[in-house]
N, C-alpha and C positions, 0 to 999 in steps of 0.2 A: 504493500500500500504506500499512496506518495502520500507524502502533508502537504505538499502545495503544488498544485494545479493554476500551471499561468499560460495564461488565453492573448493570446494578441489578435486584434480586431481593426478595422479600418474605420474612420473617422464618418461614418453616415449612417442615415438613420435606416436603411434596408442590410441589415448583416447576415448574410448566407454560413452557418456557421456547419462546417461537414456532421456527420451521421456522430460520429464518434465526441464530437466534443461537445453534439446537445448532450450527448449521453453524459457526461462531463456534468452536463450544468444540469441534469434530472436526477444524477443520484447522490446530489451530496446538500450542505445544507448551509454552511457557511460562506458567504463570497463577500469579494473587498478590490475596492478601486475607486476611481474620482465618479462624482454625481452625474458626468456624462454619457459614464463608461455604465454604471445601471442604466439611465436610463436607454442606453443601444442595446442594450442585451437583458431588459426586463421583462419581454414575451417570452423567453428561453429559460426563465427560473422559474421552481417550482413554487409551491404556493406557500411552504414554510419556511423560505429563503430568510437569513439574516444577514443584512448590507453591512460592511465596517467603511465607514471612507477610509480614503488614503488620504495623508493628511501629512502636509510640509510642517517643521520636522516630522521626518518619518519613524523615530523614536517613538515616538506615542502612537503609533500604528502598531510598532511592532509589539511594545508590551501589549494592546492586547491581544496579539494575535496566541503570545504565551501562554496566554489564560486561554485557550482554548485546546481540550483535546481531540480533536476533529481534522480530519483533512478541511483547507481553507483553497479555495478556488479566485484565485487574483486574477482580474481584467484589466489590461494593457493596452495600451495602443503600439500598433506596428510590431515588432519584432523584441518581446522583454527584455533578449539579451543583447540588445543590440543598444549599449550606454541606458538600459531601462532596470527597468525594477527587479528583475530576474536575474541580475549581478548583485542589487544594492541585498536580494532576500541569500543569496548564496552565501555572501559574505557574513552577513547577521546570522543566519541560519546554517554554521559549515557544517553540521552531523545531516541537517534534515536531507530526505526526497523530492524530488523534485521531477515534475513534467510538467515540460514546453512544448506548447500549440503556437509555432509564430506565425504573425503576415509578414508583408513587405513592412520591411523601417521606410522613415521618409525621403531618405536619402535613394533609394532603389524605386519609389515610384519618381523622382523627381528625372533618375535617370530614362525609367522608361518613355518618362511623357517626351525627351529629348532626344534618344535612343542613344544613349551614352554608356562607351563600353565599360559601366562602373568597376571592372574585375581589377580595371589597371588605377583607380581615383584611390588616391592616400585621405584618409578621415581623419577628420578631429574634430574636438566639441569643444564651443564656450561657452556652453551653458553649464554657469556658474562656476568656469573655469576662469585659468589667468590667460592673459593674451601668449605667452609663447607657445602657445597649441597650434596658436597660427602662424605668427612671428617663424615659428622651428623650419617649417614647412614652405613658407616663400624665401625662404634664407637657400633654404635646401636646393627652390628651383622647380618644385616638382608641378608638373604640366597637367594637372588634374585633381582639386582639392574637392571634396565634400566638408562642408563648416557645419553645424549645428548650433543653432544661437540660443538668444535666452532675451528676455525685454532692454537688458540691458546692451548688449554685444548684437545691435539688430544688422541687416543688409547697409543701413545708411552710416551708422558709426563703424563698421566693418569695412566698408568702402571708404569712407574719408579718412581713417588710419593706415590704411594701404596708398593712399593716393599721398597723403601726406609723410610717408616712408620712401617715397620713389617707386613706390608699384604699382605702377601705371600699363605693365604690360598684361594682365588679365582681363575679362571680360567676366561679368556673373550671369547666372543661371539661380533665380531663385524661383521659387515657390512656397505656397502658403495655403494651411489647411488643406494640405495636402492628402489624396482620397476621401471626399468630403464632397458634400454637394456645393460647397463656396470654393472649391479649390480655385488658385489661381497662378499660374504659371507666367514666366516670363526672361527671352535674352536680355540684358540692359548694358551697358557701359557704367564701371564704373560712377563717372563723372555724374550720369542721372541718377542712379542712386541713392546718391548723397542727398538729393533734394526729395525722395519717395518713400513713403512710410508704407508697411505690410503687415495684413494682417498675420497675428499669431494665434497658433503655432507656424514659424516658418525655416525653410534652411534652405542654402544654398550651394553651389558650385560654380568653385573658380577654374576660367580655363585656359589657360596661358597662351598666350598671342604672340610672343617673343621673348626669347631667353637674356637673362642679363649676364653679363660677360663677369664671371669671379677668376678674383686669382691669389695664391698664397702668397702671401706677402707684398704688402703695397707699398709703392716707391712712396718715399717720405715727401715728395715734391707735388703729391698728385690730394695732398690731405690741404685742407683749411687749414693756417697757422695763426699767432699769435703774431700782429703788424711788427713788422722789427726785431721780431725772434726767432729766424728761421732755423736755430741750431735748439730751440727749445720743442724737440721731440724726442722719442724713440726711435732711434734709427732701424732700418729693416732688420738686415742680421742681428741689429741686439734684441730687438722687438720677437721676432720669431724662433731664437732663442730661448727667450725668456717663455715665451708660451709654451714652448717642447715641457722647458723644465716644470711649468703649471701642473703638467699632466691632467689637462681638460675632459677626458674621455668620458672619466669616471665620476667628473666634478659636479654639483648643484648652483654651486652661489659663488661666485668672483665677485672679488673687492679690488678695484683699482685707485689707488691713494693716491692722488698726485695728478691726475689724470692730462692735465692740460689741452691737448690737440681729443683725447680721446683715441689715438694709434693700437695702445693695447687692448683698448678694453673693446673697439671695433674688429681687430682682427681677431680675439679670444673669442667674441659674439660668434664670428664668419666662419669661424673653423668650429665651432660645437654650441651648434645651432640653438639647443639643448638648455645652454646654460644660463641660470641668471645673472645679470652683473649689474651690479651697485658702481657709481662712480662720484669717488670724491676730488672736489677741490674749490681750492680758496679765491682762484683769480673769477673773476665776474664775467669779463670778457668773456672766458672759456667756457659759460654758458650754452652762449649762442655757436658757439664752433662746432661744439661737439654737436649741437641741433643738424648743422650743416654738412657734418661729416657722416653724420647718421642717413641723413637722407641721397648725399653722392653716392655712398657706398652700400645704399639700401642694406643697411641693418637695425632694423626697429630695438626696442624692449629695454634700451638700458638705461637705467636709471641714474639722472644727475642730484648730485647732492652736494649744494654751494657755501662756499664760510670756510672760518678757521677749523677744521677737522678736532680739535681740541675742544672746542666748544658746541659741537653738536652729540645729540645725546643716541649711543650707540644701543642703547636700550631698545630704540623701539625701531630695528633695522635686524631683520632676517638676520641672524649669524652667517659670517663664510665659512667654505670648505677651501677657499685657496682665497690667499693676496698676491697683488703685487705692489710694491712699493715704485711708485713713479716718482715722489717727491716727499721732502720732510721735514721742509721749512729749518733747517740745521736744528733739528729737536729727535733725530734718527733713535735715542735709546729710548724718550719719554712716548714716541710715537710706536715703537714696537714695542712696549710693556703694553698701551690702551690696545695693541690689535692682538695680544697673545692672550688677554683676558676672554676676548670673543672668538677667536680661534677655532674650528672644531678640532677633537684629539683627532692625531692622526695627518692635521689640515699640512698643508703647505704654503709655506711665505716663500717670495720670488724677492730680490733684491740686486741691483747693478748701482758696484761701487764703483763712484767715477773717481777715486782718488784712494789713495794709502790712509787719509785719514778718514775716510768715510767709511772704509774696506774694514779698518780696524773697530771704531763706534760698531758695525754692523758686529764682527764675531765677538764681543763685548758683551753686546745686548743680546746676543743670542744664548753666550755662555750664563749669564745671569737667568735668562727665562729655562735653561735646560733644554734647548731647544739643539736637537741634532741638524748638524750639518750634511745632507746626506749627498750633495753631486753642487760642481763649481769650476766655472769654466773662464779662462780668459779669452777675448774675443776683440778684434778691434777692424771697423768700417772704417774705410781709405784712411783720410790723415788726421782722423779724430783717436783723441785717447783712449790707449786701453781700457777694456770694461770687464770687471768680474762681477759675472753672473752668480748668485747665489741661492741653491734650492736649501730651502732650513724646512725639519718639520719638528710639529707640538709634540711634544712624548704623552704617553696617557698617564 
């Protein structure tokens, strides 16, 4: 016997449901789902049926459904386990039984009504996600996205984030209420859009119209700089260096200290699409640069964060899993004591000393935090000074 029976159904009010899963809905006694979903499927329950809604948080859904020893029959829309509730009850529920009845998810009618070979479209959802669900996936290039929104992350704010990124080479494919007697389908251009609201529930597909040219390692001449600072960057080899030594692959959350042009923490984004990054620094100007450098080099998601680094409260900022240290106002041991406190164990700090006495403050502060040295390399672009790169990690 299962304990939960989950029915996926299509958004209208004539529901054809096969032999087998009226059978479903006649011999049992419990069902649970939103007041829609009874009302499409309340000709097909028996006559001592008891409704639970479902009910955001789902928490309170779920204790009751503990209190019940009965198999429970949940009503879905489109495909449960398709980002639906038949992962969220899997999860809740790891010992229970479970059988799935699906239809088509939204995402597979919106391909039929287009005739879109969905087998090859890479998915993500923002509903109630963060943006690099999508960010990951336009970074990546990939020439066929299906999105899943939410009221917030709609077609219009999804489009003018894209547009305002440099990714202007897509075209959308959305639809809304989808298998429904209001369905409504449509190609648009980005640009309209922005100016069109849709009803919900709705999702769409991006379909790429032209590839954007990436490439490892950006000449330092082709970034936004600071007016009359053109030796105040990262240089390539020390830049991508330093990122090898990150060890990005595995990474969640990069912290770039110093950031100024924004070099590292753009090319860290562009190489692991994946990853968060936090960017601090104090010049104002470097604001807008990095605005600028984000949108040349279409890499959305990363977050700037302006002022004296000292004075900003690290409390309420995601912990990292890697830094790099791009600048430290000559306060290099007071500034790695505040970043080994938030640190994860295990994390990795990246640092390039540009001098004997900076080299030296670094294995310093690192000897006093117990911080291993584990790989370090010296490295020097044309006739600029030697750099030693430094991989240090937190001990547990």
């Amino acid at each position: 016997m299962f304990n939960f029976y989950i029915i996926g159904i299509p958004d209208r009010m004539e529901v054809n449901l096969s032999d087998e899963v009226k059978q479903v809905l006649q011999n049992h006694h419990y069902f649970s789902g939103g007041k829609r979903h009874r009302n499409l499927v309340a000709s097909y329950l028996p006559e001592n049926a008891k409704w639970i809604d479902v009910v955001i948080p789902l928490e309170g859904t779920f204790l009751v459904y503990e209190q019940i020893d009965e198999p429970i029959v949940v009503i879905a829309s489109g495909d449960p386990l398709f980002f639906g509730i038949g992962n969220t009850i899997k999860c809740r529920f790891p010992d229970t039984k479970i059988k799935v009845y699906p239809y088509f998810n939204s995402l597979q009618l919106l391909a039929h009504e287009f005739q879109l070979a969905y087998g090859e479209m890479t998915i993500c959802t923002l509903t109630g996600r963060d943006w690099v669900n999508l960010d990951q996936e336009l970074i990546r290039g990939k020439k066929c996205i299906g999105v899943l929104t939410d009221k917030r992350k709609t077609p219009a704010t999804i489009a003018a984030r894209m547009l305002d990124a440099g990714f202007g080479n897509y075209k959308m494919i959305v639809g809304s209420k989808l298998g429904g007697e209001e369905q409504y389908c449509t190609e648009i251009s980005l640009q309209d859009v922005v100016e069109k609201d849709f009803a919900h529930p709705n999702c769409l597909v991006l379909i790429q119209e032209r590839e954007i040219k990436r490439t490892l390692g950006i000449h330092e001449a082709d970034f936004h700089i600071l007016e009359g600072r053109p030796k105040m960057i990262t240089k390539r080899s020390i830049r991508l260096n330093s990122i090898s030594f990150l060890e990005l692959n595995d990474a969640k959350h990069l912290w770039d200290v110093g950031y100024c042009t924004g070099s590292v923490s753009i090319e860290a984004k562009q190489f692991a699409p994946h990853l968060q990054v936090t960017a601090f620094e104090r010049r104002e100007e470097s604001k807008e640069l990095l605005k600028l450098n984000q949108r040349k080099f279409c890499v959305p998601g990363i977050e700037g964060i302006h002022g004296d680094f000292f004075n900003v409260d690290l409390s309420a900022i995601k912990s990292p899993d890697r830094i790099f240290i791009g600048g430290h106002g000559g306060k290099l041991n007071e500034m790695m004591h505040r970043l080994h406190a938030v640190l994860h164990d295990d994390g990795i700090l990246v640092f390039n000393a540009v001098s004997e006495a900076t080299k030296q403050d670094f294995l310093q502060a690192a000897k006093e935090l117990q911080m291993k040295i584990t790989d370090q390399m010296i490295i020097q672009q044309d006739n600029h000074n030697p750099i030693v790169i430094f991989q240090a990690k937190k001990r547990n």
